[in-house]
C-alpha angles and dihedrals in degrees: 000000000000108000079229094064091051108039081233123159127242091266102039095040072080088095103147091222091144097160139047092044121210081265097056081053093046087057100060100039079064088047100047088043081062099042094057094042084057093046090059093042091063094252109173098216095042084053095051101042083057095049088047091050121020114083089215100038086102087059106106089215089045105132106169122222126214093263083054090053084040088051091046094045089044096053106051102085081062086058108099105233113210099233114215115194095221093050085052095050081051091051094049093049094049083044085061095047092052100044083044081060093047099226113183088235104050089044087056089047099055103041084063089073105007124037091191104126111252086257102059085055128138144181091259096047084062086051105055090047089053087051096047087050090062105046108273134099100230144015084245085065108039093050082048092056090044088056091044095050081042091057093043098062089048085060087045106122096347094134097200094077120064116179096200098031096104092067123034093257133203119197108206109195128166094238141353103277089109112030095089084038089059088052097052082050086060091246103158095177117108123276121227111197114199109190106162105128094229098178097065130040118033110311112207133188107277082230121099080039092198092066095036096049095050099033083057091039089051091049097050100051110038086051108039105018087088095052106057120122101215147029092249090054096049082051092065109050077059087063090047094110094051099044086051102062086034076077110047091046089058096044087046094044090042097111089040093054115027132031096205121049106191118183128203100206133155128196103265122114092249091063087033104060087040093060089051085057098047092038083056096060088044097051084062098047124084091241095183103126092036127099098214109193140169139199104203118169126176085183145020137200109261097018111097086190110034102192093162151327087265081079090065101061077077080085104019092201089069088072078057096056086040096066098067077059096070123124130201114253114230137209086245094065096038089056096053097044086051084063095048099057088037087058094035075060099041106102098240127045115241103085080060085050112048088045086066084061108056114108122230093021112179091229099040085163086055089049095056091039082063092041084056097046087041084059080062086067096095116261132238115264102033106027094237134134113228099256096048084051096055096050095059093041076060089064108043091054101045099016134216102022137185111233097256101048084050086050090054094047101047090044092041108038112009109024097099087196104011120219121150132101110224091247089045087055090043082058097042092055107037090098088061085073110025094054118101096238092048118196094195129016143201104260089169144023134193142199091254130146083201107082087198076065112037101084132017106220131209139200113253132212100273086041080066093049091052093053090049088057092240092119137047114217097204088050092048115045120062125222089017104157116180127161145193120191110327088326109117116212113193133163113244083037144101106249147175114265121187102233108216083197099063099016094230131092121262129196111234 
């Protein structure tokens, strides 16, 4: 992002926003552009994209706009692709053809896996560009992972074979994408949802449990309780406590009722801060007699943007071709899991920090999902967490935006390690327009169940002062109370800022 494109000062231009680059978003502006124009032209396949992947295309009045058509184009590379071995060999032989023609793009394309000139090229060299571009690091391995998904449906609902059944198994999982899933792969072991939203609200030691469960209970409801989009959801947030020390019993009880522990976990820092919580109990336990595993992916064959396992459910066999994947998990990781969640909970950041520092970590996936939360402390300059920032950049760029369009953009486009739920966003951004001093306001509302949908929201003109780098959000509102962890960030306070300029967090 050009500190020219976003009005941004020398500190907070700063901004870690590494990939996708402004070209990436200029692409598919161009594509989107095309995609509408096809829409209103009759175009078969425009139609039908739209009726695949807009909530409202089934609507008779439905008439999309350019950011429906951007929403659509963005998130595609989330979308799981079904890869077939004889489609790939096709591919590779059409990609040959292509280099052998010297065409600039393909060039382009190419160099960015293989640096053989385009006459030395074979048959092999396609493939394995084919194969990188997918996620492996040879044609060997990606035809092994097709056979293995392969494999894999030919086991779904077959209810002779059970993958889990030799130990007594619990699947601990932060949230309930893959729980049906599990059962259609013929798992029969126990699920362990972990829902608290650790990266948001103040995060306490679970110990005293008294003061953990009810600082976490308070949190939960007074902030999403308002944003649910159904009865059965509100209910639920009825049932937080409980579900709460639903939890903890069963972290604390794990060595007493199961003899394998398996976690689903990505790299984000939602799973990852819950496997830091969960790391921290075990770490406690005497966990002799216990097979503790774990299936952690940053990538997966056929999803250009892997934002989490939660994708996959999309094809249920893939969790089958997942569990050979497991790894043991060591004291070594366990340990160091156990000092992350001690330092997310300290009531200053630096422990966190310096454990982002420290060179040949075992969970080098958990290190760079603390690197990310620490970037939500507000940076210097304008006094905004990342995520706050990009939103507004959002904004500035499209205009006036619903929530869930500004929720597709950010986790498609701008989020550089996605994270949020979209009601977890909605409640992370609410401040922006309740303060006094907004930074962005409501300019419409609508008769939606869905609260992505209810309001379309706008920058206002302080918004655009704090993009500029002119204000400064924690100076100038009153009563602003925001946390991370057990760091408190409060206006009329020294805080803790995250500096862009020396990566590391700084008291001011």
């Amino acid at each position: 992002m050009s500190k020219e494109h976003s009005g941004l000062s020398a500190e907070t231009s700063l901004y870690c926003v590494p990939e996708p680059t402004e070209a990436l978003r200029n692409s598919n502006q161009e594509k989107a552009v095309s995609l509408l124009n096809r829409y209103f032209a009759g175009d078969a396949g425009a139609i039908a994209q739209f009726r695949r992947h807009h909530p409202l295309a089934s609507n008779t009045d439905f008439k999309p706009e350019l950011i429906d058509a951007r929403m659509l184009v963005s998130s595609e590379p989330m979308r799981i692709k079904k890869l077939s071995l004889e489609k790939l060999r096709k591919d590779a032989k059409k990609l040959l053809r292509q280099v052998k023609s010297s065409s600039p793009e393909v060039l382009k394309r190419i160099m960015q896996y293989h640096t053989k000139s385009p006459e030395q090229y074979k048959l092999a060299d396609a493939q394995l560009v084919i194969a990188k571009e997918n996620g492996l690091a040879s044609w060997a391995k990606l035809k092994a992972h097709i056979e293995q998904v392969d494999r894999a449906l030919e086991f779904l609902g077959n209810n002779v074979f059970r993958p889990d059944e030799k130990l007594k198994t619990l699947h601990i999982r932060c949230g309930t994408d893959i729980q049906e899933s599990l059962k259609q792969c013929g798992f029969v072991g126990d699920y362990l949802e972990i829902s608290n939203p650790f990266p948001q609200g103040p995060v306490p030691h679970y110990e005293p449990l008294e003061y953990f469960v009810s600082t976490r209970t308070e949190f939960i409801r007074n902030n999403y309780q308002n944003d649910l989009p159904s009865d059965i959801a509100k209910e639920r947030i009825e049932n937080t406590e409980q579900e709460i020390l639903h939890v903890e019993r069963t972290l604390h009880n794990l060595t007493k009722n199961y003899q394998r522990i398996v976690l689903w976990f990505e790299h984000d820092p939602f799973d990852q801060l819950c496997k830091a919580y969960v790391f921290a109990h075990l770490s406690n336990l005497d966990l002799f007699d216990i097979t503790i595993e774990c299936i952690q992916i940053d990538r997966f064959p056929g999803v250009k943007k892997f934002i989490g396992i939660g994708q996959l459910t999309q094809t249920p066999e893939v969790l089958l071709a997942l569990w050979p994947r497991r790894v043991e998990v060591t004291a070594a990781m366990l340990a160091y899991g156990a000092r992350v969640w001690q330092g997310f909970v300290a009531s200053d950041p630096i422990t966190l920090w310096q454990l982002t520092e420290e060179p040949q970590v075992p969970l080098p996936h958990l290190q760079a999902a603390v690197r990310r939360m620490l970037m939500e402390l507000p940076w210097r300059g304008n006094g905004l967490g990342l995520t706050e920032h990009l939103v507004l950049t959002i904004l500035a760029e499209h205009g006036p935006l619903r929530p869930g369009a500004i929720f597709n953009l950010l986790m498609s486009e701008l989020e550089p390690l996605p994270y949020l739920g979209d009601i977890m966003l909605l409640t992370g951004i609410r401040p922006l327009w309740q303060c006094k001093n907004a930074a962005i306001e409501i300019v419409d509302r609508y008769p939606d169940d869905n609260p992505m949908r209810r309001m379309r929201l706008s920058l206002t003109e302080f918004g655009k002062k704090l993009l500029s780098g002119e204000s400064n959000w924690l100076m100038i509102n009153e009563n602003y109370v925001r946390h991370l962890g057990g760091v408190v960030i409060r206006q009329g306070y020294r805080n803790w800022y995250w500096s862009g300029e020396h990566q590391q967090p700084v008291l001011k």
